[in-house]
C-alpha positions in Angstrom: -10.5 30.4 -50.3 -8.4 27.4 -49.1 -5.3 26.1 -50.5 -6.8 23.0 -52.2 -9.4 25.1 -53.7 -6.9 27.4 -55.2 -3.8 26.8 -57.5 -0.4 27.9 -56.5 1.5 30.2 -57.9 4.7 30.1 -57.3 7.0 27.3 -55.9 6.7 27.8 -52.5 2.8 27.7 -52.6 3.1 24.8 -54.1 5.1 23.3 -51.1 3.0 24.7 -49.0 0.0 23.4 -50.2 1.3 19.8 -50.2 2.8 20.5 -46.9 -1.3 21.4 -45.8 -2.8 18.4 -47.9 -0.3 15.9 -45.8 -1.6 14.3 -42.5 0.6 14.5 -39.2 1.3 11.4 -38.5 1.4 10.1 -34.9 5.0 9.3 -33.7 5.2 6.1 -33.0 5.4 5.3 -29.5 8.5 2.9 -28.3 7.3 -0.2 -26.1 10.3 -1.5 -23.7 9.3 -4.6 -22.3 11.5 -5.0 -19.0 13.6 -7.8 -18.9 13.3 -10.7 -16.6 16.8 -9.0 -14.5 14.9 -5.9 -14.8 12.0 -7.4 -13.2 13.8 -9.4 -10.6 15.4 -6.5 -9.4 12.4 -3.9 -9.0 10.5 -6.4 -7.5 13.7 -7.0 -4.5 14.0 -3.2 -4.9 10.2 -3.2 -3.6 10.3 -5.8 -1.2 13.1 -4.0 0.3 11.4 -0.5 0.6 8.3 -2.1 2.1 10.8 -3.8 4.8 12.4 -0.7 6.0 9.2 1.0 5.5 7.5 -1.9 8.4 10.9 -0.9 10.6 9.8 2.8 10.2 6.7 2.0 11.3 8.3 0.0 14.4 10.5 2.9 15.2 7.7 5.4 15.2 5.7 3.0 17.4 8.5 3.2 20.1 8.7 6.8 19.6 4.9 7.1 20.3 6.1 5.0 23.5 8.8 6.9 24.3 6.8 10.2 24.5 4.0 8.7 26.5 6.2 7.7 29.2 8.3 10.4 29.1 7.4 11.9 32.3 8.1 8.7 34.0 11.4 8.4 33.5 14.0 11.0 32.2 16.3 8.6 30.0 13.8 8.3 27.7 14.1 12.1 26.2 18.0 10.8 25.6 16.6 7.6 23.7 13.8 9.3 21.5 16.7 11.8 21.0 18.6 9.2 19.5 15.8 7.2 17.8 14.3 9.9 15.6 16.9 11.2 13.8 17.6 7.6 12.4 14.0 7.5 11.5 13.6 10.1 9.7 17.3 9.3 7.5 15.5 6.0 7.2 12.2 7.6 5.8 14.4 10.1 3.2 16.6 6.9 1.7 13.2 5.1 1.2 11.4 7.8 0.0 14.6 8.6 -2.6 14.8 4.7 -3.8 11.1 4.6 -4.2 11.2 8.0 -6.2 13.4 6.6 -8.6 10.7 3.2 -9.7 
């Protein structure tokens, strides 16, 4: 036997049968529509990852470089030395702005 097909007997059958007999209704979802600033901003935001992302890529192209012709000529170790432990801080503060949009 179901609730609706039985009566309730006491009070708090009775709220519980109308509490059944109810629908859940769907929460209503919020839309935020981004604001022109908004907008502007995570676009410049963008443009400004995909910038140091293309000097990233540069770096790691002389790094490439560097190890190639590193039995040629010994200053190089010094340079690539220098080089990739300012690309890879470059790749972590990209990778954290772009995390955040």
């Amino acid at each position: 036997m179901t609730a609706r097909q039985r009566r309730p007997r006491t009070a708090a059958e009775a709220r519980e049968a109308t509490m059944e007999d109810k629908p859940i209704a769907e929460p209503a979802l919020l839309e935020i529509e981004p604001t022109p600033d908004a907008e502007r901003s995570h676009e410049a935001i963008q443009q400004s990852c995909d910038e140091l992302l293309r000097i990233s890529a540069g770096l790691e192209s002389l790094l490439i470089l560097l190890e190639l012709q590193a039995g040629d000529h010994a200053g190089n170790s010094g340079l690539h030395a220098l080089l990739a432990p300012l690309k890879q801080q470059l790749d972590q503060a990209v990778n954290r702005v772009q995390a955040q949009y």
